[in-house]
Residue frames relative to the residue before (quaternion, step in Angstrom):
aa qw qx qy qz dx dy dz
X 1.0000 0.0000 0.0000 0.0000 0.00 0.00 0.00
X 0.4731 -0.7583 0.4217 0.1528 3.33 -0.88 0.72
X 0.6530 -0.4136 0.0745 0.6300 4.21 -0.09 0.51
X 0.8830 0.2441 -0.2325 0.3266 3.39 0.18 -1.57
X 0.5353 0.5059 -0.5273 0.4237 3.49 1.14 0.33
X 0.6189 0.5415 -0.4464 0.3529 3.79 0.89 -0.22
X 0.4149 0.7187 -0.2934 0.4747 3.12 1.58 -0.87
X 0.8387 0.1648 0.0564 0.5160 3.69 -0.33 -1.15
X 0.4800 0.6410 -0.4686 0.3731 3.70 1.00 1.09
X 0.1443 -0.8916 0.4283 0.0264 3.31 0.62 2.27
X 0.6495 0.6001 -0.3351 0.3253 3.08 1.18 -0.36
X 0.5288 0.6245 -0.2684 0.5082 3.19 1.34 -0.46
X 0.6724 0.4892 -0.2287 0.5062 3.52 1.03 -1.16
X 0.5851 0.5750 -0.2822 0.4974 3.62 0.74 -1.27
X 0.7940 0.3844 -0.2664 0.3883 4.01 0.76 -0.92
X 0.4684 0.7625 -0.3955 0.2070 3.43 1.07 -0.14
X 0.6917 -0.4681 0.3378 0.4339 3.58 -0.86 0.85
X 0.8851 0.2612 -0.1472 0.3558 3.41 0.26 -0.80
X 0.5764 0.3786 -0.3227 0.6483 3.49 1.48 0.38
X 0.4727 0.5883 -0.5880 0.2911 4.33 0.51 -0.25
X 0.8034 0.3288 -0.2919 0.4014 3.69 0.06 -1.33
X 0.5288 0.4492 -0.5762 0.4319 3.70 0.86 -0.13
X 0.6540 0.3710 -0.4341 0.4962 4.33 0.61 -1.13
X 0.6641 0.4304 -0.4987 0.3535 3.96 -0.05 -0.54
X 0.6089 0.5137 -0.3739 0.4749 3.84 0.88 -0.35
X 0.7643 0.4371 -0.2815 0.3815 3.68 0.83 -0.72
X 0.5010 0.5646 -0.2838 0.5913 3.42 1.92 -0.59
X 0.5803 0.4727 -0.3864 0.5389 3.90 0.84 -0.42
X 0.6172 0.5902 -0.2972 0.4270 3.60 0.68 -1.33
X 0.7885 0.3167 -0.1854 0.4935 3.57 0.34 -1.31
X 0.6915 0.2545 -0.4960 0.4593 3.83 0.42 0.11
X 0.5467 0.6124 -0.4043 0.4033 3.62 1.10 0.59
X 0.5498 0.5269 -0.2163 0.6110 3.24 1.57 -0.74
X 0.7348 0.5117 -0.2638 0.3586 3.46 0.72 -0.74
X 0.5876 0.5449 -0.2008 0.5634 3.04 1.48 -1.00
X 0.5209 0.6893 -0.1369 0.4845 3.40 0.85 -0.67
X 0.7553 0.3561 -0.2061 0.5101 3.58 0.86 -0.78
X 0.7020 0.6332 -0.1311 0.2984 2.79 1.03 -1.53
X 0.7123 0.4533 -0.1282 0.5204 3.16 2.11 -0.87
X 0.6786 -0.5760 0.2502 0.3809 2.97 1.65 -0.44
X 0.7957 0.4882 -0.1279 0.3349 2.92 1.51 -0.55
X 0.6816 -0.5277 0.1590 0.4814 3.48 -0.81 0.01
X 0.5958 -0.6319 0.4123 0.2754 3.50 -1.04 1.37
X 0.5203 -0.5145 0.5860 0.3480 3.77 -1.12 0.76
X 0.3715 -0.4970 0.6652 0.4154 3.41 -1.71 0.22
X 0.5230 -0.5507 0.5766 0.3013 3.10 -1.83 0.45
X 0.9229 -0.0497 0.3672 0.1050 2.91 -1.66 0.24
X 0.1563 -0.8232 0.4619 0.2909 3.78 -0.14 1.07
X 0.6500 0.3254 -0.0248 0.6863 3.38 1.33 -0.74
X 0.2012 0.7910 -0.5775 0.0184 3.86 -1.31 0.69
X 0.3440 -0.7629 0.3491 0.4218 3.67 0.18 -0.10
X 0.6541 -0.6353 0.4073 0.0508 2.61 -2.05 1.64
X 0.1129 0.7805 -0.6077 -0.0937 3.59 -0.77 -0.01
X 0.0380 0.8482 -0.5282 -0.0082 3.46 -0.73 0.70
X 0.3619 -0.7574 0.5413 -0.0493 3.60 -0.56 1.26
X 0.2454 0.7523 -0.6111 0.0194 3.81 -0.33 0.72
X 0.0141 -0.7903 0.6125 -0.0125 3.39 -0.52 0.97
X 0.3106 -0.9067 0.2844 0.0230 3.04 -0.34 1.84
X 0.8122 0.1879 -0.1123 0.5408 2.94 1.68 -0.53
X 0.4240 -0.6971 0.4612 0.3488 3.84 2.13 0.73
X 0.8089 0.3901 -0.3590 0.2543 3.64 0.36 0.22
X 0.0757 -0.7933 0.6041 -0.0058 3.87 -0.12 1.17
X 0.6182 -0.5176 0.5825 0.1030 2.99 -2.38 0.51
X 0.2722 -0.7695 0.5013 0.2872 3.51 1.57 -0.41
X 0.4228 0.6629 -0.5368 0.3060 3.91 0.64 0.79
X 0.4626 0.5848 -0.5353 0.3969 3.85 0.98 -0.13
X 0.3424 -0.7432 0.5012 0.2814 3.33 -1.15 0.48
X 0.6933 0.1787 -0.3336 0.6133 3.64 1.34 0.62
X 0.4689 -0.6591 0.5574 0.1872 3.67 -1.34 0.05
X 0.1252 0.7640 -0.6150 -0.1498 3.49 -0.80 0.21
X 0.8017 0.2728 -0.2312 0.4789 3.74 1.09 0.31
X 0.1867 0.8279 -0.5183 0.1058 3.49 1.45 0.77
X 0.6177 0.4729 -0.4250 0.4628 3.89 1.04 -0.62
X 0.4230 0.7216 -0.2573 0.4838 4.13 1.22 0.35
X 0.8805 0.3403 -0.1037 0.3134 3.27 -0.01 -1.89
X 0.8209 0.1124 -0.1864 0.5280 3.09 -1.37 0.75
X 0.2351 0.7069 -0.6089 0.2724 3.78 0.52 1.44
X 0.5696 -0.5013 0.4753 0.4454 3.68 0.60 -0.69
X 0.5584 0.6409 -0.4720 0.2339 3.47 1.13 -1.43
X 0.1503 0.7917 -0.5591 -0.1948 3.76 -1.52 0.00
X 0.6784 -0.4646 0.4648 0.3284 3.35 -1.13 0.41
X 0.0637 -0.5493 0.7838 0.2827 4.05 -1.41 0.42
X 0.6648 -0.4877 0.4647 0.3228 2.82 -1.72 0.40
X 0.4071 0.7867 -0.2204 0.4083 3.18 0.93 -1.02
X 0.8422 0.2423 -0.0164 0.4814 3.50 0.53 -1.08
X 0.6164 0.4973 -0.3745 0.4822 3.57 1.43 -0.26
């Protein structure tokens, strides 16, 4: 893989020895939670621990060169951050 695909290689990250049983608990959780709705009933708690993702786009504006998107309903809105507040 080449930098920015090594960069943004979640799957790799997500499998590591010390993060698998925390995602294999949260993947159990959500088809438990899912089930759960669907039947009506009360949702499992989640997870003590699950994995984090955080996204700060500072300025909502992109070139559209990624070859996937995780905030296309987002970009290029005008919104901006004050510093102040980040």
């Amino acid at each position: 893989m080449d930098g920015a695909h090594d960069f943004h290689d979640f799957g790799s990250k997500l499998r590591q020895q010390s993060v698998l049983p925390r995602v294999v608990d949260y993947v159990r959780w959500q088809a438990e939670l899912k089930q759960a709705n669907s039947a009506g009933l009360q949702p499992p708690l989640p997870p003590d621990a699950a994995p984090l993702s955080i996204n700060l786009d500072l300025t909502t504006a992109c070139n559209y060169r990624c070859d996937h998107c995780i905030d296309w309903d987002i970009l290029n809105t005008g919104v901006k951050h004050k510093e102040d507040e980040l």
